[in-house]
MARGU-83094 format. One record per residue: residue number from 1; residue in three letters; x, y, z of N, C-alpha, C, CB in turn. Coordinates in Angstrom, 3 decimals. Atoms other than C-alpha are relative to their C-alpha. Glycine has a CB too. Example, Ala and Ser with C-alpha at 12.3 -4.5 7.8 and 13.67 -1.06 7.14 Angstrom:
REM residues 2
i 1, aa ala, n.xx 0.890, n.yy -1.190, n.zz 0.000, ca.xx 12.300, ca.yy -4.500, ca.zz 7.800, c.xx 0.900, c.yy 1.200, c.zz 0.000, cb.xx -0.992, cb.yy 0.027, cb.zz 1.246
i 2, aa ser, n.xx -0.820, n.yy -1.190, n.zz -0.060, ca.xx 13.670, ca.yy -1.060, ca.zz 7.140, c.xx -0.770, c.yy 1.090, c.zz 0.730, cb.xx 0.414, cb.yy 0.462, cb.zz -1.415
REM end
This chain:
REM residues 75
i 1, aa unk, n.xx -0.171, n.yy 1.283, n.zz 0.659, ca.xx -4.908, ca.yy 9.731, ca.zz -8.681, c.xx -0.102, c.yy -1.123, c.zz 1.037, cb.xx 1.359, cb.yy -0.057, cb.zz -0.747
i 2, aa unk, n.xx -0.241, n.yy 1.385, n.zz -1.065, ca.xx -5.943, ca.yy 6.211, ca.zz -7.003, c.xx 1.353, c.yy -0.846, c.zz -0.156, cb.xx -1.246, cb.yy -1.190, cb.zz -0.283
i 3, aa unk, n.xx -0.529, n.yy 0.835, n.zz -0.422, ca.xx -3.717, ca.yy 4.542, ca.zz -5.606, c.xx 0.402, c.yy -1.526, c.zz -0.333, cb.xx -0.454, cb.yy 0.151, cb.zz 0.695
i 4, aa unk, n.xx 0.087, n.yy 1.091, n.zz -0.147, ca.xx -3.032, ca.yy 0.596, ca.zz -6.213, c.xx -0.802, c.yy -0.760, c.zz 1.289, cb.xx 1.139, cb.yy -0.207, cb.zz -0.143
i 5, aa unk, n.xx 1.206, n.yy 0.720, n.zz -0.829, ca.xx -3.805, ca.yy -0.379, ca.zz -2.612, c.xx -1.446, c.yy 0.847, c.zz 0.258, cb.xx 0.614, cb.yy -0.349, cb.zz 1.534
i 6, aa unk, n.xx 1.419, n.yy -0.787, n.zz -0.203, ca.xx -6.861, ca.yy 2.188, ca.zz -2.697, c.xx -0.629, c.yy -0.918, c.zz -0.912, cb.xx -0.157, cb.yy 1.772, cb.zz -0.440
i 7, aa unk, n.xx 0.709, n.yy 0.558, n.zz 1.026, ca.xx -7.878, ca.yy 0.333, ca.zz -5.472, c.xx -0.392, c.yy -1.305, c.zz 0.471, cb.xx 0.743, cb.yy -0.040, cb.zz -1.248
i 8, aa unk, n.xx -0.104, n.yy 1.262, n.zz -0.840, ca.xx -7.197, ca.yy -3.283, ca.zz -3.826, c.xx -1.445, c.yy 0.585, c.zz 0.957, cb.xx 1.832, cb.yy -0.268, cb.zz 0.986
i 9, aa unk, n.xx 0.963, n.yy -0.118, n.zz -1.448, ca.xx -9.033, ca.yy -2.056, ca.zz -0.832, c.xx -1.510, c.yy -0.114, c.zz -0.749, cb.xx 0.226, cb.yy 1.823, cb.zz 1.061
i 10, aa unk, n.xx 1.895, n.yy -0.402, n.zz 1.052, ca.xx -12.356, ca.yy -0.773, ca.zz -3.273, c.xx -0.300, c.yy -1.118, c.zz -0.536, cb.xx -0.103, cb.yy 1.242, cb.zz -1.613
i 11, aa unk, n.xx 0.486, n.yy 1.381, n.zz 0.438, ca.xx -12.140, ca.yy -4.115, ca.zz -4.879, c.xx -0.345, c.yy -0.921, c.zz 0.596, cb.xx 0.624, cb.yy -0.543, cb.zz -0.554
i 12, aa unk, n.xx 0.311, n.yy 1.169, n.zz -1.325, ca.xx -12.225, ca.yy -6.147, ca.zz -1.664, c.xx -1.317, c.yy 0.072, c.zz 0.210, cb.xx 0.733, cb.yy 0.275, cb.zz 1.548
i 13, aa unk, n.xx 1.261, n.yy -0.846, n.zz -0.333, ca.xx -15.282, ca.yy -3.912, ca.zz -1.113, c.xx -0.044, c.yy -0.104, c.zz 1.456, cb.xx -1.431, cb.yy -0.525, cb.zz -0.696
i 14, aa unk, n.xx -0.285, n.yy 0.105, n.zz -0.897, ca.xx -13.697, ca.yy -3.321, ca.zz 2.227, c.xx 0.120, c.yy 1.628, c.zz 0.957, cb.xx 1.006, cb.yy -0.843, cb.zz -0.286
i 15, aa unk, n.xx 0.091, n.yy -1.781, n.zz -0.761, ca.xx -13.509, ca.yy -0.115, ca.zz 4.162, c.xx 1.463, c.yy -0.011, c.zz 0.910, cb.xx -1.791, cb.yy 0.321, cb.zz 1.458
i 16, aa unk, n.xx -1.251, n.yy -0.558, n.zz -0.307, ca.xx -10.185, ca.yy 1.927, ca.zz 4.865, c.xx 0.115, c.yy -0.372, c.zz 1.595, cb.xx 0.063, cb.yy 1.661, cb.zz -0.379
i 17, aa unk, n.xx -0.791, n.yy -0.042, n.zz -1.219, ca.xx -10.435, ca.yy 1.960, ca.zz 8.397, c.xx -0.464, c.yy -1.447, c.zz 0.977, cb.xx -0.352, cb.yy 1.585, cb.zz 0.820
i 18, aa unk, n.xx 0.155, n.yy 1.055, n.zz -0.035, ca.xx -11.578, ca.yy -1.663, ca.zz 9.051, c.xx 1.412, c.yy -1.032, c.zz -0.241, cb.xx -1.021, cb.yy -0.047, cb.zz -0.812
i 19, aa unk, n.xx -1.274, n.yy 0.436, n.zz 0.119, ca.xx -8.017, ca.yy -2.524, ca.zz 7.451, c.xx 0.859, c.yy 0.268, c.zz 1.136, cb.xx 0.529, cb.yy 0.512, cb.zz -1.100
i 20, aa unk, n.xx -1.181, n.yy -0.164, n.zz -1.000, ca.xx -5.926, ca.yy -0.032, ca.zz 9.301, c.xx -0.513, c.yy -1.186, c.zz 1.888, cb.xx 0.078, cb.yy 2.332, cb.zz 0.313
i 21, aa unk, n.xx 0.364, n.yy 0.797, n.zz -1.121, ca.xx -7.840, ca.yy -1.452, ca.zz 12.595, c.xx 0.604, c.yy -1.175, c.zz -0.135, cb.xx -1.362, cb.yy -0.182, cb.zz 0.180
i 22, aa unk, n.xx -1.110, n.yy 1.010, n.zz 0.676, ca.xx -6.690, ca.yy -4.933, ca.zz 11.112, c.xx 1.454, c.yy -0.444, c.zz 0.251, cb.xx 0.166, cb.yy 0.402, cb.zz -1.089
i 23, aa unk, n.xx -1.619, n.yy 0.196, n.zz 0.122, ca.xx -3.309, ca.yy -4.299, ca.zz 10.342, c.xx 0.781, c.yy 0.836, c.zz 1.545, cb.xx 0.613, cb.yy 0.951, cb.zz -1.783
i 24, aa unk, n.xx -0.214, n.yy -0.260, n.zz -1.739, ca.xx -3.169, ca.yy -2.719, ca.zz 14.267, c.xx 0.580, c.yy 1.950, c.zz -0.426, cb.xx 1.848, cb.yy -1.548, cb.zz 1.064
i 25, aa unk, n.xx -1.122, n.yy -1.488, n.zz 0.334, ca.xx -1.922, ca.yy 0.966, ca.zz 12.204, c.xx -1.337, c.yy 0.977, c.zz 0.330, cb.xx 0.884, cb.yy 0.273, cb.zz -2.165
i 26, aa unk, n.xx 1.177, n.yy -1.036, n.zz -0.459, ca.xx -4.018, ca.yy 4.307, ca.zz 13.488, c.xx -0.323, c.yy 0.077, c.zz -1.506, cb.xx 0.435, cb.yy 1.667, cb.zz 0.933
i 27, aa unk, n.xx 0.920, n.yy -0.977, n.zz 1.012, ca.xx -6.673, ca.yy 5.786, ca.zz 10.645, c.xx 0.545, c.yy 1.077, c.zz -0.528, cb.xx -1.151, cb.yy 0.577, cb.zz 0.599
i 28, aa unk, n.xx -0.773, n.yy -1.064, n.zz 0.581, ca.xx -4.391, ca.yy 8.820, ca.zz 10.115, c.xx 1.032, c.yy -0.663, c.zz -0.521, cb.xx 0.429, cb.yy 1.076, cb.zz 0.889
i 29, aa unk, n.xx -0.730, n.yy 0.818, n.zz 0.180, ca.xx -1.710, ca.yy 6.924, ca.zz 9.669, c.xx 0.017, c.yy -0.970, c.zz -1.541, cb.xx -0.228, cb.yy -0.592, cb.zz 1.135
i 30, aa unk, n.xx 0.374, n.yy 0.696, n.zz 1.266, ca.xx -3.259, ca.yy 4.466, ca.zz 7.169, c.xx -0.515, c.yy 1.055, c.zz -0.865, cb.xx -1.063, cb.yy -1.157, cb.zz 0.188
i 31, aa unk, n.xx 0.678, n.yy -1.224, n.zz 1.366, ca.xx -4.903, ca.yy 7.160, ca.zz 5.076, c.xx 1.378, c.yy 0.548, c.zz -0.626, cb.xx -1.119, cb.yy 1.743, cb.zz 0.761
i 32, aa unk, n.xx -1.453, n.yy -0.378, n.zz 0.812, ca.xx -1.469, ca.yy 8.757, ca.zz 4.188, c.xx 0.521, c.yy -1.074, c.zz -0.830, cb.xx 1.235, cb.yy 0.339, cb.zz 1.012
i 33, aa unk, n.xx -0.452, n.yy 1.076, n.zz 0.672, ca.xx -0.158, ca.yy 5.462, ca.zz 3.427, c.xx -0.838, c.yy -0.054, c.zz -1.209, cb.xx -0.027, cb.yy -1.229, cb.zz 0.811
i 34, aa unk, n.xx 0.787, n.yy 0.554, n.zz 1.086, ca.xx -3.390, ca.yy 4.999, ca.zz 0.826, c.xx 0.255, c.yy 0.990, c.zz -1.057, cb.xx -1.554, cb.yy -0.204, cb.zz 0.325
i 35, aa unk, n.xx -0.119, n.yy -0.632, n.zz 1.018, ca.xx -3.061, ca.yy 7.927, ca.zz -0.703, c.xx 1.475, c.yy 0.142, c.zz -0.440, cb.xx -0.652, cb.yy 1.127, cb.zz 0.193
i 36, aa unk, n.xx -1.098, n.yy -0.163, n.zz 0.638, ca.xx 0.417, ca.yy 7.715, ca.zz -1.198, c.xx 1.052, c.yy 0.776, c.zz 0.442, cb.xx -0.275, cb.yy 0.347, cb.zz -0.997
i 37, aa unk, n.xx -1.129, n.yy -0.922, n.zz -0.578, ca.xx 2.041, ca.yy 10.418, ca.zz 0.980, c.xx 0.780, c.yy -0.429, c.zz 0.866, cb.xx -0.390, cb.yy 1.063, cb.zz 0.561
i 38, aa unk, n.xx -1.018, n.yy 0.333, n.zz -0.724, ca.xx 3.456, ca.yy 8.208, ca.zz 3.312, c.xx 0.536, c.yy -1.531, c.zz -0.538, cb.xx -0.462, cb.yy 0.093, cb.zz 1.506
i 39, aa unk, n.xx -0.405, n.yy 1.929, n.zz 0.503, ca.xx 5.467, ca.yy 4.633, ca.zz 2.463, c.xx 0.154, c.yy -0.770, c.zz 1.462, cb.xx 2.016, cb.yy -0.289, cb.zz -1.067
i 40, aa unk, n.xx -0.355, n.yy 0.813, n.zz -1.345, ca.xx 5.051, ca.yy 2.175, ca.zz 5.411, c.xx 1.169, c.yy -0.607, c.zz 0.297, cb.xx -0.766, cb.yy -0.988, cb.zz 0.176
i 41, aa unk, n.xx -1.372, n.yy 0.555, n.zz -0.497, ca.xx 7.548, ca.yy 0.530, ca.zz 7.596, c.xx -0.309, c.yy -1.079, c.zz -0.578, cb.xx 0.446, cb.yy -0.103, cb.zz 1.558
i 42, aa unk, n.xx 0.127, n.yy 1.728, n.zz 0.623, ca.xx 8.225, ca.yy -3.109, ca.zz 6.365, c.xx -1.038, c.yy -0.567, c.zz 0.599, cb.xx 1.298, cb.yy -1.096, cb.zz 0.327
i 43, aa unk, n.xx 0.976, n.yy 0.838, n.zz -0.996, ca.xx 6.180, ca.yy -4.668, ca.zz 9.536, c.xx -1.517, c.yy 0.549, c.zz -0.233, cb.xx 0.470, cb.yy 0.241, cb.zz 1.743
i 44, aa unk, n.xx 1.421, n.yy -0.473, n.zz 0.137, ca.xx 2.971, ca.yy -2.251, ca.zz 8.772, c.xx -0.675, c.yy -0.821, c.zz -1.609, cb.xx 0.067, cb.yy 1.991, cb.zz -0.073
i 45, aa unk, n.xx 0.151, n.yy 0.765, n.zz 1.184, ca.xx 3.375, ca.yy -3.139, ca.zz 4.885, c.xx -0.224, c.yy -1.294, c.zz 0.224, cb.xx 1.027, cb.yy 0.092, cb.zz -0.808
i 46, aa unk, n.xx 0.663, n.yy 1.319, n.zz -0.137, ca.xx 3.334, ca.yy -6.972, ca.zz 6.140, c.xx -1.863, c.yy -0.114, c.zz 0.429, cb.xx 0.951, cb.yy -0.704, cb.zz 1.235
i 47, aa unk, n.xx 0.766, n.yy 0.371, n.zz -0.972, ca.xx 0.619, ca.yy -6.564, ca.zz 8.074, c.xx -1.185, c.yy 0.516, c.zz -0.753, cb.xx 0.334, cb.yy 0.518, cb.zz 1.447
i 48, aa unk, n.xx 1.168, n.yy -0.349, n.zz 1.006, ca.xx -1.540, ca.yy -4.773, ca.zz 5.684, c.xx -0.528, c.yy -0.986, c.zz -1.305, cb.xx 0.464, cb.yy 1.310, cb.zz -0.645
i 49, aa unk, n.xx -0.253, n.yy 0.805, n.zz 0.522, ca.xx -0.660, ca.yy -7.366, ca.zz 3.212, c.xx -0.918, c.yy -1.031, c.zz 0.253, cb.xx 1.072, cb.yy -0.143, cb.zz 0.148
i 50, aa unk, n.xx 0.432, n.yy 1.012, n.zz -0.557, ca.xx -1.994, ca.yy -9.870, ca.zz 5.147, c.xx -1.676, c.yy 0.076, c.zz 0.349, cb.xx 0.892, cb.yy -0.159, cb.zz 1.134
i 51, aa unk, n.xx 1.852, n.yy -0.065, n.zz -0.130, ca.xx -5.511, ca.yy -8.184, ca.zz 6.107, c.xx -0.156, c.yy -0.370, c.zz -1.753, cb.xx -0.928, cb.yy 2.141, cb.zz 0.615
i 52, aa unk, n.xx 0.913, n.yy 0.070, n.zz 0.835, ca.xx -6.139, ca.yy -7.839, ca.zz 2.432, c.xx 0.532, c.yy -1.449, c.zz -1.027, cb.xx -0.142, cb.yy 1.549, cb.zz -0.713
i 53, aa unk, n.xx -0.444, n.yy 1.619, n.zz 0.740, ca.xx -4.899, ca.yy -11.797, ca.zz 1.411, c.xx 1.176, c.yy 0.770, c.zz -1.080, cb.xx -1.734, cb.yy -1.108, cb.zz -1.143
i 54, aa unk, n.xx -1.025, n.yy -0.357, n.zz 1.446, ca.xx -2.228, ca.yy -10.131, ca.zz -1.062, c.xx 1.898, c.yy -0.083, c.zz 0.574, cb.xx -0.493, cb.yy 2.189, cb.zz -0.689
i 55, aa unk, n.xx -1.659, n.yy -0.026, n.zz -0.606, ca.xx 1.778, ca.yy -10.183, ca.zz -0.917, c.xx 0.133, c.yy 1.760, c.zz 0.070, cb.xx 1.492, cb.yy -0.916, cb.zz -1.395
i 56, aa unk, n.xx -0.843, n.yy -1.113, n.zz 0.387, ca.xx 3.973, ca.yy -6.958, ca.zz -0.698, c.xx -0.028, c.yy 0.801, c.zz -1.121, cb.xx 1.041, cb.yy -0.358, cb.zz -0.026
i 57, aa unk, n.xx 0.069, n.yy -0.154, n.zz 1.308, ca.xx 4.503, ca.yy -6.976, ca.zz -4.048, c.xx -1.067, c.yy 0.464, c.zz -0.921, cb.xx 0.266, cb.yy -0.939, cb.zz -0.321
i 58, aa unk, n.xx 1.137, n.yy -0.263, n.zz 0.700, ca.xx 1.025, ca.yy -7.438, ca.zz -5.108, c.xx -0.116, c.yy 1.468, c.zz 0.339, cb.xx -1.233, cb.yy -0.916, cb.zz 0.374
i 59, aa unk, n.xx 0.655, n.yy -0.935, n.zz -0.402, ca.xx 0.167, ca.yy -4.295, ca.zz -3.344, c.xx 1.405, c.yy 1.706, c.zz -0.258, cb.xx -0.592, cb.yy -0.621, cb.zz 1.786
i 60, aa unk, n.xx -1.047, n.yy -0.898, n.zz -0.013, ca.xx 3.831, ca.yy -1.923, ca.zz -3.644, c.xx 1.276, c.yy -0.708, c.zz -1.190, cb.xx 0.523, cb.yy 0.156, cb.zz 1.750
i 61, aa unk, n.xx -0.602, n.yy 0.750, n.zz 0.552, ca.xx 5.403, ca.yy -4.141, ca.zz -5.914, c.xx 0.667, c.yy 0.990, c.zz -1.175, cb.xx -0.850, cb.yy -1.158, cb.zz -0.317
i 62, aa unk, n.xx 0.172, n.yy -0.896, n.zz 1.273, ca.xx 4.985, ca.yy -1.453, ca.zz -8.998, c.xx 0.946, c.yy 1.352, c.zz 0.182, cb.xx -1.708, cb.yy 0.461, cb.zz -0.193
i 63, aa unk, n.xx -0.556, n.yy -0.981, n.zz -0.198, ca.xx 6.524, ca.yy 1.197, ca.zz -7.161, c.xx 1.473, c.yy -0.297, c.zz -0.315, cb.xx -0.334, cb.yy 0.446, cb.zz 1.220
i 64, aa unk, n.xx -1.498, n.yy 0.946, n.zz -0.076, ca.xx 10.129, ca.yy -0.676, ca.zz -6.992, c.xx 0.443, c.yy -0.004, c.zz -1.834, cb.xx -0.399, cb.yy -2.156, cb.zz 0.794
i 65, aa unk, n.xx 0.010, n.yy -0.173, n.zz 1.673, ca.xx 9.522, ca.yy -0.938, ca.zz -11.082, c.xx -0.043, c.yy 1.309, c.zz -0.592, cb.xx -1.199, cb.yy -0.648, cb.zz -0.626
i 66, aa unk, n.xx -0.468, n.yy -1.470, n.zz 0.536, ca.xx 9.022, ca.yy 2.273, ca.zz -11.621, c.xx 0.866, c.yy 1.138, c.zz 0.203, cb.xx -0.731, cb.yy 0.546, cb.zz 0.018
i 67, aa unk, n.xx -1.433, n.yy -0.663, n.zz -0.854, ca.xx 12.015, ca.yy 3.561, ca.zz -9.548, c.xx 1.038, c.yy -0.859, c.zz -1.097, cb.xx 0.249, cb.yy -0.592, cb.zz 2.196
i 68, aa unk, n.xx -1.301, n.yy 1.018, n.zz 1.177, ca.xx 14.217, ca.yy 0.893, ca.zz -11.683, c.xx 0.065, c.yy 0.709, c.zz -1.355, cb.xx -0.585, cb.yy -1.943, cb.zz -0.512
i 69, aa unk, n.xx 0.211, n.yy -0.869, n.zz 0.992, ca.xx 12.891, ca.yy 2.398, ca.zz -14.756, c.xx 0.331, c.yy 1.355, c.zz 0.108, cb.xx -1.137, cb.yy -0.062, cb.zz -0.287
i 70, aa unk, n.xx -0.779, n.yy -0.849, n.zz -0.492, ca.xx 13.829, ca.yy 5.290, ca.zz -13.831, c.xx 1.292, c.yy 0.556, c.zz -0.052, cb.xx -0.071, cb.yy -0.212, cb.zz 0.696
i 71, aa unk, n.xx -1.452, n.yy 0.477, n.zz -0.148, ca.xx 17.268, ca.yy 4.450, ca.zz -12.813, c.xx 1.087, c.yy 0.100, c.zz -0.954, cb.xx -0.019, cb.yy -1.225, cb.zz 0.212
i 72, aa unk, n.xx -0.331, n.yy 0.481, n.zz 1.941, ca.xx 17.529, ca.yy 3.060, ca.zz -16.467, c.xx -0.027, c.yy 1.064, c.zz -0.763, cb.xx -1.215, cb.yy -1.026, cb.zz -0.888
i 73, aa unk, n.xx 0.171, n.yy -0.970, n.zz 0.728, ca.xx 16.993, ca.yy 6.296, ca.zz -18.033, c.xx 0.723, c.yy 0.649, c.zz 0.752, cb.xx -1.189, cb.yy 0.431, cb.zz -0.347
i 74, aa unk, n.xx -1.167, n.yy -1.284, n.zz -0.518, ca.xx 19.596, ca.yy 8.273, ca.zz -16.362, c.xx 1.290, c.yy -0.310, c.zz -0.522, cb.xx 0.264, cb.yy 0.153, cb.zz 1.753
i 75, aa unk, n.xx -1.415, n.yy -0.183, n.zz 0.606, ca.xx 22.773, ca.yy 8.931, ca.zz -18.250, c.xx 0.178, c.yy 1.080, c.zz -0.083, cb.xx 0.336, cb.yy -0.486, cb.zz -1.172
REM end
């Protein structure tokens, strides 16, 4: 399943390791992050943010919502 920022990135029509380079994070590194297996530190998340013009939010924002939801359904 894609991703949000995989998706971001494909829409930029930008290439994965052009970002990580960018955002200063290694290629292994960023690839986990895209696909989802790893969650960045705050400072990488800024910094990725920032290559692709978007906030936090825009890009991880959804995840935070669907953890709440979540949350909400536990009794």
């Amino acid at each position: 399943m894609e991703t949000k920022l995989e998706r971001i990135i494909k829409e930029l029509g930008l290439k994965k390791g052009f970002v990580a380079e960018k955002a200063g994070i290694s290629r292994s590194a960023f690839s986990l992050i895209v696909t989802g297996k790893s969650v960045p530190t705050v400072q990488a998340a800024l910094r990725i943010a920032k290559v692709l013009n978007k906030s936090v939010e825009d890009i991880w924002g959804h995840l935070v919502e669907e953890e709440d939801n979540a949350s909400n359904h536990q009794d």
